[in-house]
C-alpha positions as CSV (number, residue, x, y, z in Angstrom):
1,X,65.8,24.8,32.0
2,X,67.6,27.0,29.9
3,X,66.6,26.8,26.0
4,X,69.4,25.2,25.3
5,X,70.9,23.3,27.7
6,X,74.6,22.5,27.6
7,X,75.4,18.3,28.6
8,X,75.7,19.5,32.1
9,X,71.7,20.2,32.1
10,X,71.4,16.9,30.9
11,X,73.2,15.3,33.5
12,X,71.6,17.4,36.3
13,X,68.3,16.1,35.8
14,X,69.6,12.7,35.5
15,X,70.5,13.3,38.8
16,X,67.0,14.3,40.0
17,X,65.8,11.2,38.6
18,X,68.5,9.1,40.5
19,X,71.2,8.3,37.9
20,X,74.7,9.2,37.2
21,X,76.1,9.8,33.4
22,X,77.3,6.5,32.6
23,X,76.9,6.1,28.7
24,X,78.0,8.8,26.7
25,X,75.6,11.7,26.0
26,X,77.0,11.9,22.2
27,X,73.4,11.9,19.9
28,X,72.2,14.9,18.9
29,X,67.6,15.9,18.4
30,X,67.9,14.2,14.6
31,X,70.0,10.7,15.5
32,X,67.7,10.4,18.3
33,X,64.8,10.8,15.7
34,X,67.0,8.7,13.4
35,X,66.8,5.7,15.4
36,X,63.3,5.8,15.8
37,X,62.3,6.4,12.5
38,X,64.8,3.9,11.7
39,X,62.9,1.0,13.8
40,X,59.4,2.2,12.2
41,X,61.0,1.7,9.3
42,X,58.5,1.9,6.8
43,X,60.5,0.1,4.2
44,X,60.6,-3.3,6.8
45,X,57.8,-3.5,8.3
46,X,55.6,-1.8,5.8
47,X,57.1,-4.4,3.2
48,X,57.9,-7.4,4.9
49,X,54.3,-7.8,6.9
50,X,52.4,-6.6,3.9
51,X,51.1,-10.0,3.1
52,X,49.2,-9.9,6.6
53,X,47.3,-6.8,5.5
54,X,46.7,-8.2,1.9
55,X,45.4,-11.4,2.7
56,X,43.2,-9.9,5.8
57,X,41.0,-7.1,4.3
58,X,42.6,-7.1,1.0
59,X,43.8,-3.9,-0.9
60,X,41.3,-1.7,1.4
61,X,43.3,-2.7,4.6
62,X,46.0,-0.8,2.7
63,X,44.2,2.0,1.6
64,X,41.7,2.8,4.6
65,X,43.9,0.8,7.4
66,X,47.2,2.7,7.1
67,X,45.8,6.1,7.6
68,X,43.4,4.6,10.7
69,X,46.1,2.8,12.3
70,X,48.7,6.2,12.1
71,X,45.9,8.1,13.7
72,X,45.3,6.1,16.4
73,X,49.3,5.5,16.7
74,X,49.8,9.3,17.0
75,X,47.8,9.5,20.3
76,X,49.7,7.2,21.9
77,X,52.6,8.8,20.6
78,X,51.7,12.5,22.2
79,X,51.0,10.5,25.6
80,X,54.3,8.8,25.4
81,X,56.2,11.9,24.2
82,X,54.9,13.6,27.2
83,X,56.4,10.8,30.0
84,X,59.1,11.0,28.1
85,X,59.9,14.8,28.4
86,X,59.2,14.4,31.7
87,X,61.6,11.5,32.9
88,X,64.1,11.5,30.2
89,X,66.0,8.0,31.3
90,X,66.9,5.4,29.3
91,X,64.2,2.9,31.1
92,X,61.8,4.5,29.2
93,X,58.4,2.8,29.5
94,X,59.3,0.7,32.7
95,X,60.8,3.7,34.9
96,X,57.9,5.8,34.2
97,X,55.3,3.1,35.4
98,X,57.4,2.8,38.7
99,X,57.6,5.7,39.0
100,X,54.0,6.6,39.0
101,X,52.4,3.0,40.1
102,X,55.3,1.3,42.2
103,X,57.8,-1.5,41.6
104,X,55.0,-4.0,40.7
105,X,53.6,-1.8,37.5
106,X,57.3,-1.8,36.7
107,X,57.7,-4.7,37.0
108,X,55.5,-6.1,34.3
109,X,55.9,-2.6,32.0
110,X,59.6,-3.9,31.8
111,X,58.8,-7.4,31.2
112,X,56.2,-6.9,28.2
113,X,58.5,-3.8,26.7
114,X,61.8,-6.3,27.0
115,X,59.2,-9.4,25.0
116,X,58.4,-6.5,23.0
117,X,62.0,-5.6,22.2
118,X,63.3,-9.3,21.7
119,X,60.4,-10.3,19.9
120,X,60.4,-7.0,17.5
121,X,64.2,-7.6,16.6
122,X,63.4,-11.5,15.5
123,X,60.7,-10.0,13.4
124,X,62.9,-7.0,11.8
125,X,66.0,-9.8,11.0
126,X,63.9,-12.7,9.6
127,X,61.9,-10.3,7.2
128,X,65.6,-9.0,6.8
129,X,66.4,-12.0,5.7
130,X,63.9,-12.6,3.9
131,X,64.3,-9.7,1.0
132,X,68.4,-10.5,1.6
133,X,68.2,-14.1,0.2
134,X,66.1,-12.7,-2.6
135,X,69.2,-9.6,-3.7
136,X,71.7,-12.2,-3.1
137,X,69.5,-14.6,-5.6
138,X,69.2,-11.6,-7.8
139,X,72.9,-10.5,-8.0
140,X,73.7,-14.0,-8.7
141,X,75.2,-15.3,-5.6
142,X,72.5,-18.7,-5.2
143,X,72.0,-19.7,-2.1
144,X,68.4,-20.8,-2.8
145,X,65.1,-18.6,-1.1
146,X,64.0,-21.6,1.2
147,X,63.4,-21.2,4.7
148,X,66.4,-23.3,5.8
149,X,68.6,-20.3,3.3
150,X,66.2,-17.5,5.1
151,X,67.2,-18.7,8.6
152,X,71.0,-19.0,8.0
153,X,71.2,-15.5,6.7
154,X,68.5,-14.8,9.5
155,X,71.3,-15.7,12.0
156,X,74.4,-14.1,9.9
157,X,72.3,-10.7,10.5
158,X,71.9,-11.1,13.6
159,X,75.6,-11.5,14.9
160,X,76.3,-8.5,12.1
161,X,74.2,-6.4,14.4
162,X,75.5,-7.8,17.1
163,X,79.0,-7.0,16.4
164,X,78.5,-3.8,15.0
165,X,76.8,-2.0,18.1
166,X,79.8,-3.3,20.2
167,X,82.1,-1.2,18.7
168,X,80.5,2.1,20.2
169,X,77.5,4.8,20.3
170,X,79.3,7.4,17.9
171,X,79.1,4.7,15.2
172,X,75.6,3.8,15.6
173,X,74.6,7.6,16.1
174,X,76.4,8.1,12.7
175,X,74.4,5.2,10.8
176,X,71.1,5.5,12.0
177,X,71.9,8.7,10.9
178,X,72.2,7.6,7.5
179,X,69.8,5.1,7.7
180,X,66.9,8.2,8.2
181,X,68.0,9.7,4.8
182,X,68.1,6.2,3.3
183,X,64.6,5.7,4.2
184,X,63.4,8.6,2.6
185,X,65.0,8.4,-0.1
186,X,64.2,5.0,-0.6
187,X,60.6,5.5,-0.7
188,X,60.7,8.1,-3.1
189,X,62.4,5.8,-5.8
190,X,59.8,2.5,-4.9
191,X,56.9,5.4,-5.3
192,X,58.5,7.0,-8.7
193,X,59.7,3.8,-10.4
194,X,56.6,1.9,-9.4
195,X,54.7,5.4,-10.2
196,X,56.1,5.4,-13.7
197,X,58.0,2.1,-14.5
198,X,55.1,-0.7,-13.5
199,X,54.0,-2.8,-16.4
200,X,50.4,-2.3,-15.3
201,X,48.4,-0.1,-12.7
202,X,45.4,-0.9,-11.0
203,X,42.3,1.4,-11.0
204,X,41.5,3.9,-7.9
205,X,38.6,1.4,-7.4
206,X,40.6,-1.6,-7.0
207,X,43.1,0.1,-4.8
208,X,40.3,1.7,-2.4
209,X,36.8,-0.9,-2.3
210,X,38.7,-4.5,-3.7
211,X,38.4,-7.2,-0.4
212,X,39.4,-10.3,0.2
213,X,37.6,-12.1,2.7
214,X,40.1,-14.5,4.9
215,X,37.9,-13.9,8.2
216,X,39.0,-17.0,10.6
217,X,36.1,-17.3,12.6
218,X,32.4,-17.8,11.3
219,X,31.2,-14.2,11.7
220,X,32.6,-10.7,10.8
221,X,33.3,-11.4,6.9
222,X,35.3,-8.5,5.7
223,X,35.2,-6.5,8.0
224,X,37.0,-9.0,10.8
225,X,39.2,-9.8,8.1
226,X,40.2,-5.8,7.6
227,X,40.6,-5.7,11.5
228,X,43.2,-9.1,11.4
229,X,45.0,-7.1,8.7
230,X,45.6,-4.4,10.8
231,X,48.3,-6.0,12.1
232,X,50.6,-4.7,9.1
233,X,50.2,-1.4,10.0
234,X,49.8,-1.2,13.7
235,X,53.8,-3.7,13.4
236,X,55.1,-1.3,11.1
237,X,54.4,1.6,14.2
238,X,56.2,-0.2,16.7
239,X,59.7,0.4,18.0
240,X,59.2,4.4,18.3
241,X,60.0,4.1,22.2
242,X,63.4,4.4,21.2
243,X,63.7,8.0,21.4
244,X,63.0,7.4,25.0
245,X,65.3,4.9,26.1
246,X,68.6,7.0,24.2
247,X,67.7,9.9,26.5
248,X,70.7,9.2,28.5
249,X,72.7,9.4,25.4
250,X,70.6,12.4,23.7
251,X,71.4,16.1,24.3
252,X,68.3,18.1,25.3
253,X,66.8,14.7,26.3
254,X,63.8,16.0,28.2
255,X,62.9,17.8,24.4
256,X,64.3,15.6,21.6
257,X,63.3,12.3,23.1
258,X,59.6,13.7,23.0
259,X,59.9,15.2,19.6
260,X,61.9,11.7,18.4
261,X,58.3,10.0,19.1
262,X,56.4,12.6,17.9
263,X,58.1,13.5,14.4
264,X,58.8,9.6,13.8
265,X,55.1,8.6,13.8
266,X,53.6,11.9,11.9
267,X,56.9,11.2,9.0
268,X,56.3,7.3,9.0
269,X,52.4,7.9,8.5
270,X,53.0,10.1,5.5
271,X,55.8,8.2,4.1
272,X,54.8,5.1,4.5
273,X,51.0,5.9,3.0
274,X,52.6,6.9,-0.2
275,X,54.9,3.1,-0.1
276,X,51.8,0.8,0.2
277,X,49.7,2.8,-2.2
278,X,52.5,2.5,-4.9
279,X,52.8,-0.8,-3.9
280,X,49.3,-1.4,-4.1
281,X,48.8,0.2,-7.4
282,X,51.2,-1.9,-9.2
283,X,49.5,-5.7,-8.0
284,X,49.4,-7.1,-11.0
285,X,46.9,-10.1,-10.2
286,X,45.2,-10.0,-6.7
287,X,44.8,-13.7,-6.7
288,X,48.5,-15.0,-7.6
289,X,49.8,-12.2,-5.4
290,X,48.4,-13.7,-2.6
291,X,49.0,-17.5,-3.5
292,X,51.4,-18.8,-1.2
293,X,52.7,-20.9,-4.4
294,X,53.0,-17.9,-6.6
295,X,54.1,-15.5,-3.5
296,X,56.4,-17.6,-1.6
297,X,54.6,-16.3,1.1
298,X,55.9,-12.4,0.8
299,X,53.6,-10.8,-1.8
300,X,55.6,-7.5,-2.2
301,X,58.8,-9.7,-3.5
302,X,56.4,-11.0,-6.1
303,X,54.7,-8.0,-7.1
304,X,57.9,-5.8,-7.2
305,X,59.4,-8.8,-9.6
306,X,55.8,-8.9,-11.8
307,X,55.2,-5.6,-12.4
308,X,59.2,-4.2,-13.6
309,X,62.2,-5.3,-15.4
310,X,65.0,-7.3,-13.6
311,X,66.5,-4.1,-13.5
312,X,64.1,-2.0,-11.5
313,X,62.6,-4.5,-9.5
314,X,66.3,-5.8,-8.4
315,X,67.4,-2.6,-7.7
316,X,64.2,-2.0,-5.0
317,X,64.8,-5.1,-3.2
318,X,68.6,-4.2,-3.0
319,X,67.1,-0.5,-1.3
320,X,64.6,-2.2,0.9
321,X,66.8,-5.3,1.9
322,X,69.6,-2.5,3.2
323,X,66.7,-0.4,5.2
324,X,65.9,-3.5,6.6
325,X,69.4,-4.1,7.9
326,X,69.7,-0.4,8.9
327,X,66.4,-1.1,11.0
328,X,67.3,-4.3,12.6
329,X,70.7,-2.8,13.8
330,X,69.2,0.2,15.5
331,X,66.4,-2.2,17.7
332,X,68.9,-4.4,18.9
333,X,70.4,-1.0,19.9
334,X,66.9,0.1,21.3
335,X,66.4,-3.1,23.0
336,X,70.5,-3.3,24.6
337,X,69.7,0.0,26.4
338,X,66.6,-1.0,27.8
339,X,67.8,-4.5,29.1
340,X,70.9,-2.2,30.3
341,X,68.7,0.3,32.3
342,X,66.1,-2.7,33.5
343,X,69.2,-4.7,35.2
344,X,70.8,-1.4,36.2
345,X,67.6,-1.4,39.1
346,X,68.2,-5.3,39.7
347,X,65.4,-6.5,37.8
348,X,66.7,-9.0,35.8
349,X,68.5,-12.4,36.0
350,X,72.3,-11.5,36.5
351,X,71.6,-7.9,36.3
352,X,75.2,-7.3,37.2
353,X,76.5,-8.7,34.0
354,X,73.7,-6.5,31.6
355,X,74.5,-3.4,33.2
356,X,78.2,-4.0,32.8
357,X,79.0,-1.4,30.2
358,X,82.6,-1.8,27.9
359,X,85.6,1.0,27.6
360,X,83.5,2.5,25.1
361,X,80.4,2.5,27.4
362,X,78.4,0.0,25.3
363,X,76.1,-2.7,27.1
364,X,77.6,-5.3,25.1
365,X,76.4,-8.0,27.1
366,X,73.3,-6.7,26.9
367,X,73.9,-6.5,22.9
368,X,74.3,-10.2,23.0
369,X,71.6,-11.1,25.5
370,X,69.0,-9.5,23.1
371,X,70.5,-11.3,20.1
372,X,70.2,-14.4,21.2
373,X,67.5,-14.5,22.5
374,X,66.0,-13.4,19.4
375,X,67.3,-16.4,17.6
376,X,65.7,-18.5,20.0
377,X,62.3,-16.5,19.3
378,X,62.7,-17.7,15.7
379,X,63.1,-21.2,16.0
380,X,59.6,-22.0,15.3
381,X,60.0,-20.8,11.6
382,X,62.2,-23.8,11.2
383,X,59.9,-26.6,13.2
384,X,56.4,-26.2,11.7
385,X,56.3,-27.6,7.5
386,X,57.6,-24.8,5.2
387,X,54.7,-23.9,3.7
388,X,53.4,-22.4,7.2
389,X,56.7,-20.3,7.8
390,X,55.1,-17.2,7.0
391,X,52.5,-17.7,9.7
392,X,55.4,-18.2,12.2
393,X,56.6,-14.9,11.3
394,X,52.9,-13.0,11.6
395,X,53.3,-14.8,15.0
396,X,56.8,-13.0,16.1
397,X,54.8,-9.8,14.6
398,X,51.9,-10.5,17.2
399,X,54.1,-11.0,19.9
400,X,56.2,-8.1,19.4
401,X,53.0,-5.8,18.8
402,X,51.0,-7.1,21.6
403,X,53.9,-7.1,24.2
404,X,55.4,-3.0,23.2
405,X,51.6,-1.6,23.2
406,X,50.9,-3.4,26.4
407,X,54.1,-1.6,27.9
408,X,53.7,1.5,25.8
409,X,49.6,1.2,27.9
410,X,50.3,1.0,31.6
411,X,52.2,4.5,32.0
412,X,49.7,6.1,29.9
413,X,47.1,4.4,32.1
414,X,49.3,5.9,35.3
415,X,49.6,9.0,34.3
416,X,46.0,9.5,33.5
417,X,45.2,8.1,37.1
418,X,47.6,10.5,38.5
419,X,46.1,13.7,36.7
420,X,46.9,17.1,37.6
421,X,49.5,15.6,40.5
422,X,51.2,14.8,37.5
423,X,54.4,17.5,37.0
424,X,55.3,17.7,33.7
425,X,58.6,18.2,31.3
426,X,58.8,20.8,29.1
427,X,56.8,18.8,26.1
428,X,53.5,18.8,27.7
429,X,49.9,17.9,26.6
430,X,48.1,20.5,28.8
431,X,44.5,19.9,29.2
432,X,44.6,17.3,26.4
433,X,46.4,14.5,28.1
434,X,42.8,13.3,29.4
435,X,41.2,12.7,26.0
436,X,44.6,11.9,24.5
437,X,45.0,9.2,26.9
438,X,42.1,7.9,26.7
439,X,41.5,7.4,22.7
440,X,45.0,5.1,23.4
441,X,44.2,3.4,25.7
442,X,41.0,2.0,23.4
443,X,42.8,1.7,21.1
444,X,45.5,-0.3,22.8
445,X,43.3,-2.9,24.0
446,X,41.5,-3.3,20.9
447,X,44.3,-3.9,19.0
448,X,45.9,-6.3,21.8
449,X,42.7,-8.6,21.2
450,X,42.7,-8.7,17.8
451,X,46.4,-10.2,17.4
452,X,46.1,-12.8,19.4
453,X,44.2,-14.6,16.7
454,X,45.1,-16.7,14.1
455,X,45.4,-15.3,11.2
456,X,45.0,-18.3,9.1
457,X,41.3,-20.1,9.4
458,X,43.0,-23.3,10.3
459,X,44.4,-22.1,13.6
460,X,40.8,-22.0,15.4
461,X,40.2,-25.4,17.1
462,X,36.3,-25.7,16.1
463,X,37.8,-25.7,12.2
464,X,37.3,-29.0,10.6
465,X,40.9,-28.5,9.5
466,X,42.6,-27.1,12.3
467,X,46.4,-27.9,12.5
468,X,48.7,-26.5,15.2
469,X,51.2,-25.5,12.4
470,X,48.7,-22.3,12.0
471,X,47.8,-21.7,15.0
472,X,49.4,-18.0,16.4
473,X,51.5,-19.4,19.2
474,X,51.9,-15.5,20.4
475,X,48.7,-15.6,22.8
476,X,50.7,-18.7,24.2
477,X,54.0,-17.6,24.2
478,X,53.0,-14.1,26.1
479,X,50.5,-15.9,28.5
480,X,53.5,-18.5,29.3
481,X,56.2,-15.8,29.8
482,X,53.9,-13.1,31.8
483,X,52.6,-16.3,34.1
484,X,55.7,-17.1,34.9
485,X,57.1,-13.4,35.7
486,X,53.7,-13.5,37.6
487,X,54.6,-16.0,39.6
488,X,58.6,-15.1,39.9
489,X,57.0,-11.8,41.2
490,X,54.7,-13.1,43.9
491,X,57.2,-16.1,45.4
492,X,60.2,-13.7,45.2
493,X,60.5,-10.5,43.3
494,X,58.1,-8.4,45.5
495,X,60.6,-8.9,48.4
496,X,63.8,-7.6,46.1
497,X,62.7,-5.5,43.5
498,X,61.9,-2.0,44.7
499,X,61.8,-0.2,41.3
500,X,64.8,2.0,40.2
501,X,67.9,2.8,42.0
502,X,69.4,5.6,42.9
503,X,72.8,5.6,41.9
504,X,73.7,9.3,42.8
505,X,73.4,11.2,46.2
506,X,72.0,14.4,44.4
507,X,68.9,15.0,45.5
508,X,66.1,17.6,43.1
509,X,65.9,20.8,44.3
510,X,62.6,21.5,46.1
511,X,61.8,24.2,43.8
512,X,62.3,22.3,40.3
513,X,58.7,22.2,38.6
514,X,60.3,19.0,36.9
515,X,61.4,17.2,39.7
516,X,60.2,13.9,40.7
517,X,57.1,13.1,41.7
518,X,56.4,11.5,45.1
């Protein structure tokens, strides 16, 4: 492959890998880093989920979590970045494990990633929505901040995004674009004004040895608790597959889809260390920050509007309550594509209708399935009593964690069983994919333990005050959804799915180092 390839390289190794140019190859190395970085979005999830860290661990789950959780986030980055290079389709996660394991590992990769997706859109609108009622409370237009007001701006977002990736690819190349400048940007205000404008700082001790013990279970203390409060951080680093599944769209695919991964995981680990430690600094009680009465269950929105002026602290919602937008608009993006390329190889219900593209080669069926079914995901936030809202949400969080690392897992587990057979892109991990691999897929199933737990004491059945309205529905709602895809699989879907399609007669030239492997 030349060093740079012109679109007609592209499209050649699409063809070796089955596929004909369908959507248009329009994004260039940056927008598909822009969309990625966009999803991390340090300014969503970093802000939105930071309660969940708080309350489990306390300030240290900021201070000694964040840097863990990038860590262990960049080796599964490298190992994804290098399938990626290698098979450069819009499938992503789900081709590769086909690929290398059969229709069955696809199967279920495609199945947890397209949970994943839904689930990690419902989560990026509703904690959307939730800084958007607050700016529209701010700049005077009340509409109250209660969960019924959160959920009706919850669903105007939604059809926004909707909407807005319908009308084509070269707008949403040319926002995301934006958006990765309005991220950075953004941060650097939140860290100078809270730097220099917060009404009181906390000492380096606070910030770096303060706990709070919320452990659910009767063993573990802090330290369970500081696990449970990984969850902010391990959320916040979810979505980066992105990169992969616009590599029909990206030019130099089998290079810029790996670097996307790569670049958006080392830039949202810096960035976003220097967010929650501003953040962090300026807590201006520990104990009414994390009082659901004081908090409304968000603790940045309280410290943000404790520790400035009206001014200041108005104008950081407003910055964080448009990345949030920016960053819910590129996953149903994300997602759209992979649904597209999943019911391109017949694997979903009325596949033809997904895969149907518009005039401007947009998925826009596939737009809407997402949506919707993202609302639906969030319907729980409106059953349970109010004052338990917030733990619906860490649910949706949970779900959409457990279900992308899970799908982010099997390939990497593939690959490493298929070793040196393996024939690599031109991003490779050489002799390091072994011990790569292998630190992420620890890490993987750790984490996919840990958030299936409530993160509220209440939610454990031996508690003398167990309700359901705390327990963390996500170990039931994945259980439900991969039993029955289970079960679809063994009464039908082994006989019809055989894992991707070919949809061009091109076959890889024998000598290609990158062509596909058997």
């Amino acid at each position: 492959m030349s060093d740079n390839p012109s679109p007609s390289d592209d499209e050649r190794r699409l063809a070796e890998l089955g596929y004909k140019q369908e959507l248009a190859r329009s994004w260039s190395g940056f927008s598909n880093f822009a969309i990625s970085f966009t999803i991390v979005s340090i300014l969503t999830g970093g802000l939105a989920s930071y309660g969940i860290g708080l309350a489990n661990g306390g300030p240290i789950t900021m201070a000694w979590g964040w840097p863990l959780v990038s860590i262990m986030v960049l080796f599964i980055g490298m190992a994804m970045a290098e399938l990626a290079s290698a098979y450069p389709t819009s499938g992503g996660l789900y081709w590769w494990a086909a690929q290398l394991g059969g229709p069955v590992w696809g199967w279920f990769t495609g199945w947890f990633n397209l949970i994943g997706q839904i689930a990690v859109t419902a989560a990026i609108d509703y904690g959307a929505a939730i800084f958007t009622t607050v700016v529209l409370n701010v700049i005077g237009i009340d509409i109250g901040t209660d969960r019924t007001a959160i959920f009706l701006v919850f669903v105007v977002i939604l059809v926004l995004h909707a909407v807005l990736n319908a009308i084509g690819p070269h707008l949403s190349a040319v926002i995301n674009n934006i958006s990765a400048w309005w991220h950075v940007g953004g941060v650097a205000i939140f860290v100078l004004v809270l730097a220099f404008g917060a009404n009181h700082h906390q000492s380096v001790e606070f910030v770096f040895t303060k706990t709070v013990d919320n452990a659910g279970v009767g063993f573990g203390g802090v330290a369970f608790s500081f696990l449970l409060g990984l969850l902010h951080a391990q959320y916040t680093f979810t979505g980066y597959d992105a990169s992969a599944h616009m590599s029909e769209e990206t030019h130099d695919a089998s290079r810029m889809a790996a670097k996307g991964i790569i670049n958006t995981i080392v830039v949202s680990a810096i960035a976003g260390y220097l967010l929650i430690m501003a953040v962090t600094f300026a807590i201006p009680n520990l104990d009414d920050a994390l009082d659901p009465a004081k908090n409304s269950g968000y603790p940045v929105i309280y410290i943000l509007e404790n520790s400035l002026n009206s001014f200041w602290s108005g104008l950081l919602l407003i910055i964080a309550a448009i990345a949030q937008l920016f960053c819910g608009y590129a996953s149903v993006t994300s997602a759209s594509r992979m649904l597209f390329a999943f019911a391109r190889d017949g694997a979903v219900p009325g596949s033809a209708l997904w895969s149907k593209l518009s005039a401007k080669r947009v998925p826009v069926n596939a737009v809407l399935f997402i949506s919707v079914f993202a609302f639906v995901l969030l319907i729980p936030s409106m059953l349970v009593p109010a004052e338990n809202a917030p733990t619906a949400y860490a649910a949706a969080t949970s779900v959409a964690t457990i279900g992308l690392y899970i799908a982010y897992g099997i390939p990497i587990l593939l690959r490493q069983l298929h070793g040196s057979r393996f024939r690599t892109g031109p991003w490779q991990l050489g002799r390091w994919y072994r011990p790569i691999g292998v630190v992420a897929l620890i890490w993987i199933v750790l984490i996919s333990f840990l958030f299936i737990l409530p993160t509220d004491d209440r939610g454990y059945p031996w508690n003398d005050e167990f309700t359901w309205n705390t327990v963390n529905y996500a170990p039931i709602a994945l259980v439900g959804v991969v039993g029955a895809i289970g079960i679809w699989w063994l009464v039908s879907a082994r006989t019809w799915f055989t894992g991707p399609k070919r949809t061009v007669e091109e076959a890889p030239d024998a000598g290609d180092e990158t062509a596909v492997n058997a």
